[in-house]
C-alpha positions as CSV (number, residue, x, y, z in Angstrom):
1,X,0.0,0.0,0.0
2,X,1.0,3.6,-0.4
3,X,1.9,6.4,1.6
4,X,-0.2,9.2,2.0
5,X,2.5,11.2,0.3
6,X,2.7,9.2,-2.4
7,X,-1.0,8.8,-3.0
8,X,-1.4,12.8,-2.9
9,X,2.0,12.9,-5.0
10,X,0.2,10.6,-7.4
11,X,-2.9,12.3,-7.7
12,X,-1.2,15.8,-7.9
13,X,0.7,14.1,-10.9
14,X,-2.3,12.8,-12.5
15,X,-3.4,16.3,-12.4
16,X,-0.8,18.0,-14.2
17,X,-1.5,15.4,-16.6
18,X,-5.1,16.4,-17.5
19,X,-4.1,19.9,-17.7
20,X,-1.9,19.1,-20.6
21,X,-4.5,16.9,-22.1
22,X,-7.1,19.9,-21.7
23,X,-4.7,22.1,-23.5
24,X,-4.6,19.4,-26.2
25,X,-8.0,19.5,-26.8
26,X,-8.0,23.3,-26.8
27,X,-5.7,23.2,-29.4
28,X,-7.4,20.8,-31.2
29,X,-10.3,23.5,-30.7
30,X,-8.7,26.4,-32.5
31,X,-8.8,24.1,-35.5
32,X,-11.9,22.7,-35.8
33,X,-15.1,24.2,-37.4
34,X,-17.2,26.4,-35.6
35,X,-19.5,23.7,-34.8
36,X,-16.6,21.2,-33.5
37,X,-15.3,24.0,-31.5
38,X,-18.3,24.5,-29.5
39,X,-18.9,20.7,-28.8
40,X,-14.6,21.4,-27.9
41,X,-15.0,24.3,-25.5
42,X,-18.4,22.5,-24.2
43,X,-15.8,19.5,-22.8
44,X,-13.2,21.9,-21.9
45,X,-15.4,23.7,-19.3
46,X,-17.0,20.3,-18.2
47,X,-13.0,19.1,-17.9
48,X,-12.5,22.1,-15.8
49,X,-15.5,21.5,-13.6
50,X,-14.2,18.6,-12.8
51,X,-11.0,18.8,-12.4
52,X,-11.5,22.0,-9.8
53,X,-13.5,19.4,-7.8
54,X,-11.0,16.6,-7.9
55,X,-8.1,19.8,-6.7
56,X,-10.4,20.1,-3.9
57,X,-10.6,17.1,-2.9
58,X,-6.8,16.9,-3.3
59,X,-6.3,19.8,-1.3
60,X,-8.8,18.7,1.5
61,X,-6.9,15.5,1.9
62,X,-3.4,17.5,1.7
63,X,-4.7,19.3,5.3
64,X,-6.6,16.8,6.8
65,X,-5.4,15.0,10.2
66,X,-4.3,11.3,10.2
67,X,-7.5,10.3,11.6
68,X,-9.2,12.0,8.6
69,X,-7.3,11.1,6.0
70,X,-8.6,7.7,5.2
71,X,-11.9,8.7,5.4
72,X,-11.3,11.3,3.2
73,X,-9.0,9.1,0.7
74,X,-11.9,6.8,0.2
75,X,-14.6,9.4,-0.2
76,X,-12.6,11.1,-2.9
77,X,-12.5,7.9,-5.0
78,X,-15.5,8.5,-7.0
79,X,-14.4,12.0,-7.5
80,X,-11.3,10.6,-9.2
81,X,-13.0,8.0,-11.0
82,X,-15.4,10.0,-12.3
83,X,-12.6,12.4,-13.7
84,X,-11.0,9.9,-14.9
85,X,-14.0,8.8,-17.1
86,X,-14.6,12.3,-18.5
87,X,-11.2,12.2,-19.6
88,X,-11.0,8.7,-20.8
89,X,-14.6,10.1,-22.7
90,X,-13.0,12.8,-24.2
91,X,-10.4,12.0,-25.6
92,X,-11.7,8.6,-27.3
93,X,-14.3,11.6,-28.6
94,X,-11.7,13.1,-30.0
95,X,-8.9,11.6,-30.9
């Protein structure tokens, strides 16, 4: 199992990650049609919703106690799962 560091280490990776595959898609954006970019910008900003959730929940585990942590660790699961799914989503969408 991993540490708490590592687990928030991981997750603030995963993180930086998305960012760069959000800028992809902007980029992909600027090129498309005016159509494609609206469906684009449409799963940016639902990205970015989601993502500013997930940072939260990041952040709330970050300051939370040791007797919190776990708690917190498991409730943020679905959080990250459910990014993970937009993403996965998005760019099968539009690869």
């Amino acid at each position: 199992m991993e540490t708490r560091q590592e687990y928030e280490d991981k997750l603030e990776t995963r993180l930086r990650e998305w960012s760069g595959e959000i800028d992809l898609l902007r980029a992909k954006a600027a090129d498309a049609n005016a159509e494609g970019r609206i469906e684009y910008n449409r799963m940016i900003e639902h990205l970015e919703h989601k993502q500013r959730q997930a940072r939260m929940r990041l952040e709330n585990l970050k300051t939370a106690d040791e007797d919190a942590w776990e708690d917190l660790r498991i409730d943020s699961e679905e959080t990250w799962n459910d990014l993970k799914t937009a993403f996965e989503h998005a760019m099968s969408k539009f690869a």
